[in-house]
N, CA, C and O atoms as CSV, one atom per row, in Angstrom:
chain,resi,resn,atom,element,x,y,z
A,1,UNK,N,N,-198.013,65.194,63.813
A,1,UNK,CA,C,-196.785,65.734,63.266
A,1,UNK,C,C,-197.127,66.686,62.119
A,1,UNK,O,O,-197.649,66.346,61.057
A,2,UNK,N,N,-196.805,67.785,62.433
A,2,UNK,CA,C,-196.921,68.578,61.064
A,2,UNK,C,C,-195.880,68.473,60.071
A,2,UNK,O,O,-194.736,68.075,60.287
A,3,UNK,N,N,-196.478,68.957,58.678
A,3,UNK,CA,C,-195.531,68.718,57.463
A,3,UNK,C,C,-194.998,70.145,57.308
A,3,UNK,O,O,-195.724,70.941,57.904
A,4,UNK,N,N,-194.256,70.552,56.870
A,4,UNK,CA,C,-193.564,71.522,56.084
A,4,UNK,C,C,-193.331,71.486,54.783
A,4,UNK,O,O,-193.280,70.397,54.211
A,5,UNK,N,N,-193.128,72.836,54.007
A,5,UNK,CA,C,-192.853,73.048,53.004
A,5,UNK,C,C,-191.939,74.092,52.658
A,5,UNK,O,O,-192.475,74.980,53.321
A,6,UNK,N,N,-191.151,74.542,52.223
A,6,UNK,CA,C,-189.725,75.413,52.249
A,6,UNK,C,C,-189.535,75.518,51.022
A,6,UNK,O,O,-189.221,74.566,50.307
A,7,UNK,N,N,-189.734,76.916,50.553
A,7,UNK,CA,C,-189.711,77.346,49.412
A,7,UNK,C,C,-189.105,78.870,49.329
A,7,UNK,O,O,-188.891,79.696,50.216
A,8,UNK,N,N,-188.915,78.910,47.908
A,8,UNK,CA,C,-188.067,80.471,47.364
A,8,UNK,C,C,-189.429,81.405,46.284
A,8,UNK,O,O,-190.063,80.867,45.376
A,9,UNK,N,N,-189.565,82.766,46.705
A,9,UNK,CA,C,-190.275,83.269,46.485
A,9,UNK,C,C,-189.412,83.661,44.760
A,9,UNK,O,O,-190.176,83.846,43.813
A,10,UNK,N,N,-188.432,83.719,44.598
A,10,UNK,CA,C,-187.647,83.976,43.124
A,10,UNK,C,C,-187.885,82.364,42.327
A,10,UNK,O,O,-187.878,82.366,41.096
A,11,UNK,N,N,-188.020,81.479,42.815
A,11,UNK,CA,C,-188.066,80.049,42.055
A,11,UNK,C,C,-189.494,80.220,42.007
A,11,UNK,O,O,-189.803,79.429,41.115
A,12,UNK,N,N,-190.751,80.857,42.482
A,12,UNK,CA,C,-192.132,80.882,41.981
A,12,UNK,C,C,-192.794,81.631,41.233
A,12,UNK,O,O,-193.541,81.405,40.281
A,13,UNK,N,N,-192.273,83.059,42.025
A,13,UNK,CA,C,-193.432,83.857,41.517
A,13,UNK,C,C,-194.508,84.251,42.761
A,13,UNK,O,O,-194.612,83.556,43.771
A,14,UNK,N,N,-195.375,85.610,42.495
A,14,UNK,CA,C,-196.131,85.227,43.356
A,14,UNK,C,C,-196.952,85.051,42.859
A,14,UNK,O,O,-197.637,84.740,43.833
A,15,UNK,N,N,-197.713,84.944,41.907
A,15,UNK,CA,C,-199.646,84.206,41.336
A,15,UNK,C,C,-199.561,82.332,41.885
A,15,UNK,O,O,-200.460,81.657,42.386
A,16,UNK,N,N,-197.793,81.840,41.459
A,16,UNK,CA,C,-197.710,80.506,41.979
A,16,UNK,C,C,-197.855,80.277,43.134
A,16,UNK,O,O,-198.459,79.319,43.619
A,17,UNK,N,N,-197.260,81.222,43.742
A,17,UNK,CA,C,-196.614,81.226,45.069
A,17,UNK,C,C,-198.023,81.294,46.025
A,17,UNK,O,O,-197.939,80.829,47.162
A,18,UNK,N,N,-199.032,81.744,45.671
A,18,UNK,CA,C,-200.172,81.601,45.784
A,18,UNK,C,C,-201.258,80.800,46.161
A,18,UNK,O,O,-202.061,80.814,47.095
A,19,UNK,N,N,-200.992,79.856,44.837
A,19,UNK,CA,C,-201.552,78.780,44.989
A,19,UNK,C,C,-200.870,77.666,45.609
A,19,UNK,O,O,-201.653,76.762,45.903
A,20,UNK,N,N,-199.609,77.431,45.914
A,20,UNK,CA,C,-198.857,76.940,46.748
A,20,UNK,C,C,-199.332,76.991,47.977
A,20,UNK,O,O,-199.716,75.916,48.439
A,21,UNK,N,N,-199.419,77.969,48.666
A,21,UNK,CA,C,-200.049,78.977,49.894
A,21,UNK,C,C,-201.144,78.026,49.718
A,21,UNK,O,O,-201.154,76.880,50.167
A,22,UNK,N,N,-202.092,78.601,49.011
A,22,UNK,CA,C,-203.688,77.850,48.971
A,22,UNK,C,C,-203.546,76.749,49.348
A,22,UNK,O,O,-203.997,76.462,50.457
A,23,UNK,N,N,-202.955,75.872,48.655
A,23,UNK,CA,C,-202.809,74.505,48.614
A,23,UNK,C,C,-202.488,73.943,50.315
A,23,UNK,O,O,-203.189,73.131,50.918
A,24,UNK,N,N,-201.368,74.558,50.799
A,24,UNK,CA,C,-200.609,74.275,51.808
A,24,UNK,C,C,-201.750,74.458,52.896
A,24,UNK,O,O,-201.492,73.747,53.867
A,25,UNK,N,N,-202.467,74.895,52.994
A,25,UNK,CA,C,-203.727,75.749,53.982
A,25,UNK,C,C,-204.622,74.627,53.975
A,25,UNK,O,O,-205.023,73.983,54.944
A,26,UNK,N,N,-204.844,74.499,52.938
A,26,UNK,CA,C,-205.999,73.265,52.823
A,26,UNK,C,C,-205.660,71.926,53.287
A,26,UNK,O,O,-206.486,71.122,53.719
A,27,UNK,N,N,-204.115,71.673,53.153
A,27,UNK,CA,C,-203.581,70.399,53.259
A,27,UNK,C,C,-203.251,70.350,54.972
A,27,UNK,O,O,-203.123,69.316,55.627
A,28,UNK,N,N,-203.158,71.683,55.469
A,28,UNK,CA,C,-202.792,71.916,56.803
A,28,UNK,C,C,-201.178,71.521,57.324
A,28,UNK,O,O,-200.614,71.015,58.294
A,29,UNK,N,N,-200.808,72.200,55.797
A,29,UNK,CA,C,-198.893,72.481,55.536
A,29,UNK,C,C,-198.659,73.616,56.579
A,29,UNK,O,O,-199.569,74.318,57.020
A,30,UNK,N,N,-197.382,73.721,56.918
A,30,UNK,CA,C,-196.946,74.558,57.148
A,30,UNK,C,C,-196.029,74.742,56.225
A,30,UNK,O,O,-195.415,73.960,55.499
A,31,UNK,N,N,-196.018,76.415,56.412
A,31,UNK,CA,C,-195.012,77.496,54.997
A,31,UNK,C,C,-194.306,77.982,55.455
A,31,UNK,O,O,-194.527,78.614,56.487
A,32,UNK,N,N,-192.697,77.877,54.679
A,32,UNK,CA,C,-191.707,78.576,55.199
A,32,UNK,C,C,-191.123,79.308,54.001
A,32,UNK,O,O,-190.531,78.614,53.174
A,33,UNK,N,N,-191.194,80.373,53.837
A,33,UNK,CA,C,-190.908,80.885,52.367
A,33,UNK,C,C,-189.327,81.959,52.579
A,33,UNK,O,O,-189.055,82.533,53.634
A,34,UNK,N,N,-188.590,82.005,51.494
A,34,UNK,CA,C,-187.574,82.957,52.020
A,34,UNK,C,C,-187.902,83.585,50.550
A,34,UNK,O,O,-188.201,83.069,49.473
A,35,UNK,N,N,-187.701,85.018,51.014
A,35,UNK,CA,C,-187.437,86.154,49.946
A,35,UNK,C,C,-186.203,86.403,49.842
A,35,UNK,O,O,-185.576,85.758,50.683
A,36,UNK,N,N,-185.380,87.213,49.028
A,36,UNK,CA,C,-186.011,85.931,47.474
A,36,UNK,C,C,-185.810,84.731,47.368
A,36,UNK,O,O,-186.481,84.007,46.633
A,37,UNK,N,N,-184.600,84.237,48.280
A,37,UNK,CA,C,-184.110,82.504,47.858
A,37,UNK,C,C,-183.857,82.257,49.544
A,37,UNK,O,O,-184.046,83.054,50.463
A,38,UNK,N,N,-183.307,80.708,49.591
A,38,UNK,CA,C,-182.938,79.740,50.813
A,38,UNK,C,C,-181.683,80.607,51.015
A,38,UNK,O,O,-181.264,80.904,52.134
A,39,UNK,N,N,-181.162,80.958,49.965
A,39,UNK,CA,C,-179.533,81.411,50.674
A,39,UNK,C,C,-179.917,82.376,51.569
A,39,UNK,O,O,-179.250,82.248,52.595
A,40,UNK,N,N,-180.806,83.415,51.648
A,40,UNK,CA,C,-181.027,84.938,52.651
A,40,UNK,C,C,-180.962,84.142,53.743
A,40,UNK,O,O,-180.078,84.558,54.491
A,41,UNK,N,N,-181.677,82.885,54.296
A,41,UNK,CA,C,-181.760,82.342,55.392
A,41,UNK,C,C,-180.070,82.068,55.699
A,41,UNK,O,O,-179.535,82.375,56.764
A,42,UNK,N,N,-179.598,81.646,54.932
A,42,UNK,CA,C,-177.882,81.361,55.607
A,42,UNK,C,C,-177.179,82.385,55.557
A,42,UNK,O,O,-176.325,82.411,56.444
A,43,UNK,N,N,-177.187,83.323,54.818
A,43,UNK,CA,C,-176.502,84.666,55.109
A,43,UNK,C,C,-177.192,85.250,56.348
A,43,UNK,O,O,-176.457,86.148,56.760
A,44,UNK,N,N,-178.286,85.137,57.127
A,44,UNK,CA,C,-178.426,85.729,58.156
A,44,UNK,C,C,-177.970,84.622,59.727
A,44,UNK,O,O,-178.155,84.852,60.922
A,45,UNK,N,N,-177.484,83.707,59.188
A,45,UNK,CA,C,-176.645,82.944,60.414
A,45,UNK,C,C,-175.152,83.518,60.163
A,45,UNK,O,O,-174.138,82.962,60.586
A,46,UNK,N,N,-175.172,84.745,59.389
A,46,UNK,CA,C,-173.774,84.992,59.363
A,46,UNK,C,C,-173.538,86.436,59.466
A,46,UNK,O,O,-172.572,86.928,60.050
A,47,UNK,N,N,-174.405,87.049,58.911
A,47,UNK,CA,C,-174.622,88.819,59.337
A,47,UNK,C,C,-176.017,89.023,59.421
A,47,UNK,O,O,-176.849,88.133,59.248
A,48,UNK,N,N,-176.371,90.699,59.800
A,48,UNK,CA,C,-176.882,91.033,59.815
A,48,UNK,C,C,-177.389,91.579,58.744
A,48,UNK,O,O,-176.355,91.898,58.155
A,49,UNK,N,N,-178.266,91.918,58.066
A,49,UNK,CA,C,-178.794,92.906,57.102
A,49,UNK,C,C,-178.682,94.743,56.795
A,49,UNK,O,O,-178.744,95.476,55.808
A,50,UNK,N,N,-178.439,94.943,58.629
A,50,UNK,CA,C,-178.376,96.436,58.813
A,50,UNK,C,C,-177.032,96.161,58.590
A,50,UNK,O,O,-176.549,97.269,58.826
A,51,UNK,N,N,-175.874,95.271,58.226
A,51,UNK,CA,C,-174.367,95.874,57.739
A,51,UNK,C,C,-174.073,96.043,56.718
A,51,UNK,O,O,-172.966,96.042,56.178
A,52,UNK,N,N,-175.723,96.319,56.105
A,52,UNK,CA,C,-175.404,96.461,54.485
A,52,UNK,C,C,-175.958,97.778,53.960
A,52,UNK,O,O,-176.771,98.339,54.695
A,53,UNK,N,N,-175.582,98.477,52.566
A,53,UNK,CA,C,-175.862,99.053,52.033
A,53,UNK,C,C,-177.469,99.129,51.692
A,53,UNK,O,O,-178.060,98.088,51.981
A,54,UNK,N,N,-178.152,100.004,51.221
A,54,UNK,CA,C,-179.689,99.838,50.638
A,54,UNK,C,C,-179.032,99.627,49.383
A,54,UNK,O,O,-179.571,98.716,48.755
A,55,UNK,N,N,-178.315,100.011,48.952
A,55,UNK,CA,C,-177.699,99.536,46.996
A,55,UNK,C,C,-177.254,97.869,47.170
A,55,UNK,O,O,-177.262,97.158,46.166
A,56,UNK,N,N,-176.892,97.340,48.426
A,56,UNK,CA,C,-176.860,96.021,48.435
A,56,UNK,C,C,-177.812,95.301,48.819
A,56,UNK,O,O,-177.849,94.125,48.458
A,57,UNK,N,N,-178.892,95.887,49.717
A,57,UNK,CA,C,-179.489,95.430,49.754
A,57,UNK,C,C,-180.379,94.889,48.539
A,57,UNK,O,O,-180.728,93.729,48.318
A,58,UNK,N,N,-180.720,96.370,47.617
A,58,UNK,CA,C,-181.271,96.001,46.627
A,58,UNK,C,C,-181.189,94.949,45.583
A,58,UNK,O,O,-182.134,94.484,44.946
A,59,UNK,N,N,-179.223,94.462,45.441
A,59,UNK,CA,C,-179.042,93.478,44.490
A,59,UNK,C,C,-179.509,92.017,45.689
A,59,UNK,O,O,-179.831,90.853,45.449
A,60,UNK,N,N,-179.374,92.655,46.767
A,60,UNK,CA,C,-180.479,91.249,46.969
A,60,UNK,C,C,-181.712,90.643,47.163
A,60,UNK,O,O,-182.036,89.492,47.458
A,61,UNK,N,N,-182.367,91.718,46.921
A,61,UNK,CA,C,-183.757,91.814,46.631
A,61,UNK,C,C,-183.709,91.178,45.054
A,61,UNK,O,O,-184.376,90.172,44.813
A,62,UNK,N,N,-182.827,91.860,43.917
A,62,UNK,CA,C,-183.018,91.124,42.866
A,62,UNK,C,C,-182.115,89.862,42.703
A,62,UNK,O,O,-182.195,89.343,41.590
A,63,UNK,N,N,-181.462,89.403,43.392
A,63,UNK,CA,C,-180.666,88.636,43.214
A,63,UNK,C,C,-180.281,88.113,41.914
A,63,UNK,O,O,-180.746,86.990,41.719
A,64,UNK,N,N,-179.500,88.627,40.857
A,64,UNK,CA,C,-179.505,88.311,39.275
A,64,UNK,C,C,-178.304,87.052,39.817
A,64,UNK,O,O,-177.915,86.822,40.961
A,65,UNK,N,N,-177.964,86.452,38.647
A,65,UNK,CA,C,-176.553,85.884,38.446
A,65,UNK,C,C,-175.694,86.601,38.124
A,65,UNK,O,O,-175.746,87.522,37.310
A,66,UNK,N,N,-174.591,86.134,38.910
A,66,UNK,CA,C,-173.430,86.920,38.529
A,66,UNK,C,C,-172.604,86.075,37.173
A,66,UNK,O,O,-172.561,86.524,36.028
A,67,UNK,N,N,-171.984,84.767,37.622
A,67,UNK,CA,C,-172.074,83.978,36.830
A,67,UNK,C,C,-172.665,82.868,36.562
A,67,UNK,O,O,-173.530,82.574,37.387
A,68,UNK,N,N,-172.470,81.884,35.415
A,68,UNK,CA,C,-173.567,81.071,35.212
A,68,UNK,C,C,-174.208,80.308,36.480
A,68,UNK,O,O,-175.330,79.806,36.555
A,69,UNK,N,N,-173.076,80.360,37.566
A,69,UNK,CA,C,-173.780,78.884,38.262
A,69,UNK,C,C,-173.927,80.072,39.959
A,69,UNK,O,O,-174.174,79.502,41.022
A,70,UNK,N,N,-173.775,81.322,39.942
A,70,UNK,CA,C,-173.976,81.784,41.395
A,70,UNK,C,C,-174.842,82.794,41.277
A,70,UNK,O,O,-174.780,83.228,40.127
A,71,UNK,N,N,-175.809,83.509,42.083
A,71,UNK,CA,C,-176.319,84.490,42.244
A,71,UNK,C,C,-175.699,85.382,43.297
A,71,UNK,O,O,-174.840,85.096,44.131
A,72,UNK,N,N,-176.382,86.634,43.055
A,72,UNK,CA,C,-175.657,87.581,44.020
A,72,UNK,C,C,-175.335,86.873,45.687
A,72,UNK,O,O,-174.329,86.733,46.382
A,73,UNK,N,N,-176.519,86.610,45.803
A,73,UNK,CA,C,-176.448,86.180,47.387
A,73,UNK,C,C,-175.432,84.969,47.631
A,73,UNK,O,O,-175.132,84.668,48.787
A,74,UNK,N,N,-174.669,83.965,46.052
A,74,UNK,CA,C,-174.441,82.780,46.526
A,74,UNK,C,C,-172.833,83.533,46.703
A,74,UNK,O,O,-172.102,83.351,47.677
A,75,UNK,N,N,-172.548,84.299,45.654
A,75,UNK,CA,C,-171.185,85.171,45.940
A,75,UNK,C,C,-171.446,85.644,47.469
A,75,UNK,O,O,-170.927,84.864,48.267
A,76,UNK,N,N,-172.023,86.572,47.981
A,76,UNK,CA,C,-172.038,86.844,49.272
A,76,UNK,C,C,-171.811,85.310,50.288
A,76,UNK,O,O,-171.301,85.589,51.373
A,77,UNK,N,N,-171.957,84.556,50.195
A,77,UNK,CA,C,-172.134,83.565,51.183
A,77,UNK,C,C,-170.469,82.968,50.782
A,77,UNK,O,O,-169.514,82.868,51.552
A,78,UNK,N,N,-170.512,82.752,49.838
A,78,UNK,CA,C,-168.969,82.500,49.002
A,78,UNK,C,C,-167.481,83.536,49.509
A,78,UNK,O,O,-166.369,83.075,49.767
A,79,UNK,N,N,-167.800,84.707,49.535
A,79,UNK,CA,C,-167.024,85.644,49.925
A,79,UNK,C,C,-167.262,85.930,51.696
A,79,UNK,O,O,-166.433,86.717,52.153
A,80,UNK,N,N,-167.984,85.546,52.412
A,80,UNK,CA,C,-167.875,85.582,53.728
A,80,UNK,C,C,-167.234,84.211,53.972
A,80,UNK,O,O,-166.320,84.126,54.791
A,81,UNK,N,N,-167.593,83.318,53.417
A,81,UNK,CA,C,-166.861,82.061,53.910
A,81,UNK,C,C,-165.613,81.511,53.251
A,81,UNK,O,O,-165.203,80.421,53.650
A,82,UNK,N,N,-165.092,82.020,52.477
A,82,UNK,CA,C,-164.304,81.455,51.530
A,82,UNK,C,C,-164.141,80.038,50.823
A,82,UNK,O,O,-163.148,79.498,50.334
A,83,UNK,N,N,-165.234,79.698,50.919
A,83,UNK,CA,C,-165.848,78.323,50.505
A,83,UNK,C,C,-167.506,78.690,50.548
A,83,UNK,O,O,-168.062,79.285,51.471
A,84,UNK,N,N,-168.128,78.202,49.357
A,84,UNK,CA,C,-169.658,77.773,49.503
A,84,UNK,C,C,-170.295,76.852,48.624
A,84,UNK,O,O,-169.927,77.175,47.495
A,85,UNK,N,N,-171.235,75.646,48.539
A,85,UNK,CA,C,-171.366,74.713,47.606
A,85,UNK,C,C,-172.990,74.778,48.367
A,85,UNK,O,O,-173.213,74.470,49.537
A,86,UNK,N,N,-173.914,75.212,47.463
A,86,UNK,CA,C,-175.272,75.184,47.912
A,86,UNK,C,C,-175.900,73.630,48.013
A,86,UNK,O,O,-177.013,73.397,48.484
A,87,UNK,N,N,-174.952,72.567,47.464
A,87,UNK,CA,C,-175.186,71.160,47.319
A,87,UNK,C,C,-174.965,70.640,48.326
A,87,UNK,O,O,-175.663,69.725,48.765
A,88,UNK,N,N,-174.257,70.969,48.732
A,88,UNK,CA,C,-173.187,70.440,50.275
A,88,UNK,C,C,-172.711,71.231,51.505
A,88,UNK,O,O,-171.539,71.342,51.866
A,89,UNK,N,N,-173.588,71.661,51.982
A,89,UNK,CA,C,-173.396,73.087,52.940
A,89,UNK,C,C,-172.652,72.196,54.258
A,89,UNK,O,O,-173.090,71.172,54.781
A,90,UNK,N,N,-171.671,72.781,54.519
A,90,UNK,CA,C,-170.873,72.727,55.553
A,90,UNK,C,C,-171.165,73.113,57.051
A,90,UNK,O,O,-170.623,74.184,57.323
A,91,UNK,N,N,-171.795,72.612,58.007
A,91,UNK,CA,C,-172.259,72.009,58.711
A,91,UNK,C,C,-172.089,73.396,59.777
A,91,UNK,O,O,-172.847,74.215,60.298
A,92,UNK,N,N,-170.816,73.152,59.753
A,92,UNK,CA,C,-169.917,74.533,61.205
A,92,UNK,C,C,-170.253,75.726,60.579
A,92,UNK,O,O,-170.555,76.686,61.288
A,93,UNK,N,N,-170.251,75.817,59.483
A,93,UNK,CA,C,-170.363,77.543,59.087
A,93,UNK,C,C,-171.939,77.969,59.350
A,93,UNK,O,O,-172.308,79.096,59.021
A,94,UNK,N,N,-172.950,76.930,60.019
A,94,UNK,CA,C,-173.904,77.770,60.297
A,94,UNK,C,C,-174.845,77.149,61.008
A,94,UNK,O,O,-175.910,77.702,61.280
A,95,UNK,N,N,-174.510,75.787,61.426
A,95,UNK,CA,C,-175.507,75.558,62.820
A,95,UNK,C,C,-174.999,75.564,64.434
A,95,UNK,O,O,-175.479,74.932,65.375
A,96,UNK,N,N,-173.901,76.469,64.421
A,96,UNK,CA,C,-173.672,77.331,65.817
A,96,UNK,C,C,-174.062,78.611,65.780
A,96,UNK,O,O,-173.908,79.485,66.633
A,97,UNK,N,N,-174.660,78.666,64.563
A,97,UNK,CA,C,-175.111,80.144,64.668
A,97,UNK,C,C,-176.938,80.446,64.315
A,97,UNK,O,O,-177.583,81.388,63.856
A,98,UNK,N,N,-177.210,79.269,64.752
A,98,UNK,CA,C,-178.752,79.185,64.052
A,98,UNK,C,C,-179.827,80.169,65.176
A,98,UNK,O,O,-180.670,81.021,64.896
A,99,UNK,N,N,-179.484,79.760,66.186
A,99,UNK,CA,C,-180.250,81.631,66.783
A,99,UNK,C,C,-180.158,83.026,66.645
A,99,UNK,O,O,-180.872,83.940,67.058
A,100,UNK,N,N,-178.889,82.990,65.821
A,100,UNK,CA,C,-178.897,84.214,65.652
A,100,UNK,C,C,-179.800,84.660,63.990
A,100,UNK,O,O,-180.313,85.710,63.602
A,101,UNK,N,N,-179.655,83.303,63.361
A,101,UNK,CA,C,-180.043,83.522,62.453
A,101,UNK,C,C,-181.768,83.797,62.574
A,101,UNK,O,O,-182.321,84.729,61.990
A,102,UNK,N,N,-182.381,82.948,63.316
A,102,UNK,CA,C,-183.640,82.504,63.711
A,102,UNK,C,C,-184.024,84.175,64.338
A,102,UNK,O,O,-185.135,84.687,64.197
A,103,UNK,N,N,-182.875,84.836,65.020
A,103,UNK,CA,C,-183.130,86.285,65.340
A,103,UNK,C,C,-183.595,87.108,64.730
A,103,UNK,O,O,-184.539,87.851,64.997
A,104,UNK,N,N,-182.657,87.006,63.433
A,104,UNK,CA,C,-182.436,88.226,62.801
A,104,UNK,C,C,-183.839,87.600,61.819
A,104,UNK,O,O,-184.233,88.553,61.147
A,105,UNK,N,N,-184.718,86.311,61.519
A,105,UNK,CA,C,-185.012,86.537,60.137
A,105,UNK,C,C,-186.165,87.256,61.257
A,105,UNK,O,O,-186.557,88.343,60.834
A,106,UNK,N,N,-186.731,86.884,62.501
A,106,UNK,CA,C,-187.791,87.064,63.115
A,106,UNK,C,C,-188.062,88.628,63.209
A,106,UNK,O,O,-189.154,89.194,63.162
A,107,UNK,N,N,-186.576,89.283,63.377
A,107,UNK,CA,C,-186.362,90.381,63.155
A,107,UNK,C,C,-186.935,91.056,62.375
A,107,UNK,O,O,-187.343,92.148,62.773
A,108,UNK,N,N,-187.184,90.631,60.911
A,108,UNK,CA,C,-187.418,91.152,59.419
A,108,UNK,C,C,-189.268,91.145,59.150
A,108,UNK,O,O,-190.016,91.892,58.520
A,109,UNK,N,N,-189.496,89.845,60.018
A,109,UNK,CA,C,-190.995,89.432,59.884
A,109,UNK,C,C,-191.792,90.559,60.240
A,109,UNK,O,O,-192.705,90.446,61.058
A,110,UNK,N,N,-191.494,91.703,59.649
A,110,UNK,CA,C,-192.174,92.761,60.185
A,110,UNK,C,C,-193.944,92.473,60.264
A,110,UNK,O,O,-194.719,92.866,61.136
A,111,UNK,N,N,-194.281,91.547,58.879
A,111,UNK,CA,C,-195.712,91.315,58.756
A,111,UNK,C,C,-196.103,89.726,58.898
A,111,UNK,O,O,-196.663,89.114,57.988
A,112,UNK,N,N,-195.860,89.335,59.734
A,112,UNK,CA,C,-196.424,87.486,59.836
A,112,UNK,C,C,-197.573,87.116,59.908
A,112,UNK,O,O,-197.795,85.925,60.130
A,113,UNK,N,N,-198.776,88.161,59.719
A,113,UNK,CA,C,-199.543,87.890,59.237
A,113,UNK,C,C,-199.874,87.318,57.717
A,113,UNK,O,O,-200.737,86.492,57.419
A,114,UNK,N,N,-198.722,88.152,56.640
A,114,UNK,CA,C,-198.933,87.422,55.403
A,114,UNK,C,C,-198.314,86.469,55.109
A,114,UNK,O,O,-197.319,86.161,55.766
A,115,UNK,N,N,-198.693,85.803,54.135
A,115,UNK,CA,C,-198.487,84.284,53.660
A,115,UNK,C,C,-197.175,84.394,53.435
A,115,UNK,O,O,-196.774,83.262,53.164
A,116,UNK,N,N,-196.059,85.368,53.398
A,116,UNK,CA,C,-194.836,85.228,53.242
A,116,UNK,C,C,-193.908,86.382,53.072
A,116,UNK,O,O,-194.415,87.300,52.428
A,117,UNK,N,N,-193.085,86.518,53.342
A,117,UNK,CA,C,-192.008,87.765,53.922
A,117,UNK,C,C,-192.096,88.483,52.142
A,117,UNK,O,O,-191.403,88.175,51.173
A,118,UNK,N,N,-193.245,89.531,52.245
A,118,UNK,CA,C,-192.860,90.548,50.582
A,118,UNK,C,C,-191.640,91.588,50.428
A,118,UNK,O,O,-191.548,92.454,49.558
A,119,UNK,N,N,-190.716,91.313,51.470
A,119,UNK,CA,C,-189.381,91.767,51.365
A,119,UNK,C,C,-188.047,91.105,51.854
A,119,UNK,O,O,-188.256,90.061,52.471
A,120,UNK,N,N,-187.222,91.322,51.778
A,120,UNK,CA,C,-186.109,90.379,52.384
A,120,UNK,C,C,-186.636,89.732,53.499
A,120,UNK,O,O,-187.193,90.403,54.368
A,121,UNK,N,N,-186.552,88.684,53.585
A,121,UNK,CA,C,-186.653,87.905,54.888
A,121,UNK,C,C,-186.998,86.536,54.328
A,121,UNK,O,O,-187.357,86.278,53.179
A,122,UNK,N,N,-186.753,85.374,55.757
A,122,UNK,CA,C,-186.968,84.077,55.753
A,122,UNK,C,C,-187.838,83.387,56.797
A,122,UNK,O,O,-187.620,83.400,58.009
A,123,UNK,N,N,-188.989,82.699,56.093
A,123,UNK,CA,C,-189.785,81.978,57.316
A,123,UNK,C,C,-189.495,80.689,58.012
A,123,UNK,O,O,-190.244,80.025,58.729
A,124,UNK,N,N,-187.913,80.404,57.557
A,124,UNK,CA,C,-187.414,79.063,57.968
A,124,UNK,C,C,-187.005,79.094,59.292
A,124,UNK,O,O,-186.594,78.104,59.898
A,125,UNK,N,N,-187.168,80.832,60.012
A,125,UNK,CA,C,-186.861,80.426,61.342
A,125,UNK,C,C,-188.337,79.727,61.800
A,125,UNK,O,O,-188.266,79.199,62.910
A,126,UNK,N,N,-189.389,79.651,61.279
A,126,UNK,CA,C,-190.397,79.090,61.960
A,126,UNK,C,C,-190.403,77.876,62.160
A,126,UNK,O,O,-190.926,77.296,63.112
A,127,UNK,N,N,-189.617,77.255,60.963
A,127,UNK,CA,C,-189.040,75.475,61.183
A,127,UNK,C,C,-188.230,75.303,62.194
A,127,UNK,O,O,-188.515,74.760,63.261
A,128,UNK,N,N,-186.703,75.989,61.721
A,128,UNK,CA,C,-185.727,76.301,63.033
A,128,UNK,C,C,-186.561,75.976,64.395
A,128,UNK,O,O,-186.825,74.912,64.956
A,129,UNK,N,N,-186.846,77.251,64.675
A,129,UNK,CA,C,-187.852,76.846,65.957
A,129,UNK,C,C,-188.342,75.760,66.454
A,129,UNK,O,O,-187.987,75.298,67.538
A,130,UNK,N,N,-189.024,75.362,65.862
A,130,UNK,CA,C,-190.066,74.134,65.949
A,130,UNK,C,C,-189.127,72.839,66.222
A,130,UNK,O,O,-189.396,71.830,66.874
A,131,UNK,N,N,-188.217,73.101,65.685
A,131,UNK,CA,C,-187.472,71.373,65.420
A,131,UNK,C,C,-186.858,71.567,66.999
A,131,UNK,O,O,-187.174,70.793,67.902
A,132,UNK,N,N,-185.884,72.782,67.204
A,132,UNK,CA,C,-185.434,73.195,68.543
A,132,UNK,C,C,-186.365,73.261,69.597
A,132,UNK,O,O,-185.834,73.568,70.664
A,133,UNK,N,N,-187.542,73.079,69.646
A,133,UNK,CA,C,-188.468,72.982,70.173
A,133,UNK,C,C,-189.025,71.170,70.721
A,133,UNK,O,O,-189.227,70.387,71.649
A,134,UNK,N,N,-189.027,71.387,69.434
A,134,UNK,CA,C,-189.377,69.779,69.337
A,134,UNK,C,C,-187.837,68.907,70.592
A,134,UNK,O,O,-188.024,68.265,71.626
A,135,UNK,N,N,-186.773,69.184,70.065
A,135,UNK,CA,C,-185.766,68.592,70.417
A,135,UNK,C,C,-185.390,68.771,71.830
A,135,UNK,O,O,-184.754,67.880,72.392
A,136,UNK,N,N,-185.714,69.804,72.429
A,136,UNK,CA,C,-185.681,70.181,73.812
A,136,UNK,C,C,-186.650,69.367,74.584
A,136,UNK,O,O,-186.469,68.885,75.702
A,137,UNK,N,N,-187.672,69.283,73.855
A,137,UNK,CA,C,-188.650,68.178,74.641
A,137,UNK,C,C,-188.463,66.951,75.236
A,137,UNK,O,O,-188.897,66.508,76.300
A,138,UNK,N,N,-187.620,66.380,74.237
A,138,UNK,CA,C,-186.931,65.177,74.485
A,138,UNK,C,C,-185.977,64.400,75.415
A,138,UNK,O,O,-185.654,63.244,75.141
């Protein structure tokens, strides 16, 4: 059984993010990293990326806070759904849509050779996968 690890490239850094990597290699982890945060992975079970601006794109590349408790991307997920609680994610708003999401991040993986998406994108479709994988077996 392999292990996983699922992480945000904005909660590390990359010199951490690094040794994380290192670590995970040695331990014979698997890495699922989303640029910049977990939310890009659920906004892409819900759009696409090409329906956005490059000026939006960019605030999500930096993803600042808007207010104390949301970041850009958590407003985006907030304003497509009219509900969002990153504590308690609501079930329907995004696992009927998990291939598409699994599409679009595979889409982005322009380089999967490196240790992790250095621009928008999420490696959690590689979990996705795997579990759907796993589960079909059965």
């Amino acid at each position: 059984m392999l292990s996983w690890l699922v992480i945000d490239v904005d909660r590390w850094g990359d010199v951490k993010l690094a040794e994380i990597a290192q670590e995970c290699h040695q331990k014979n982890y698997k890495l699922a990293v989303s640029n910049p945060c977990f939310e890009l992975w659920l906004l892409l079970h819900l759009k696409s990326l090409n329906e956005y601006s490059e000026d939006v794109l960019e605030e999500f590349r930096e993803n600042p806070k808007i207010t104390q408790n949301r970041s850009r991307l958590d407003i985006e997920l907030l304003e497509i759904l009219g509900e969002y609680n990153k504590s308690n994610l609501v079930e329907k708003h995004f696992l009927p849509f998990i291939r598409q999401a699994i599409q679009r991040a595979h889409g982005l993986d322009v380089n999967p050779s490196a240790r992790w998406p250095n621009d928008l994108g999420s490696r959690v479709y590689l979990l996705a996968e795997k579990i759907i994988d796993q589960s079909q077996d059965r």
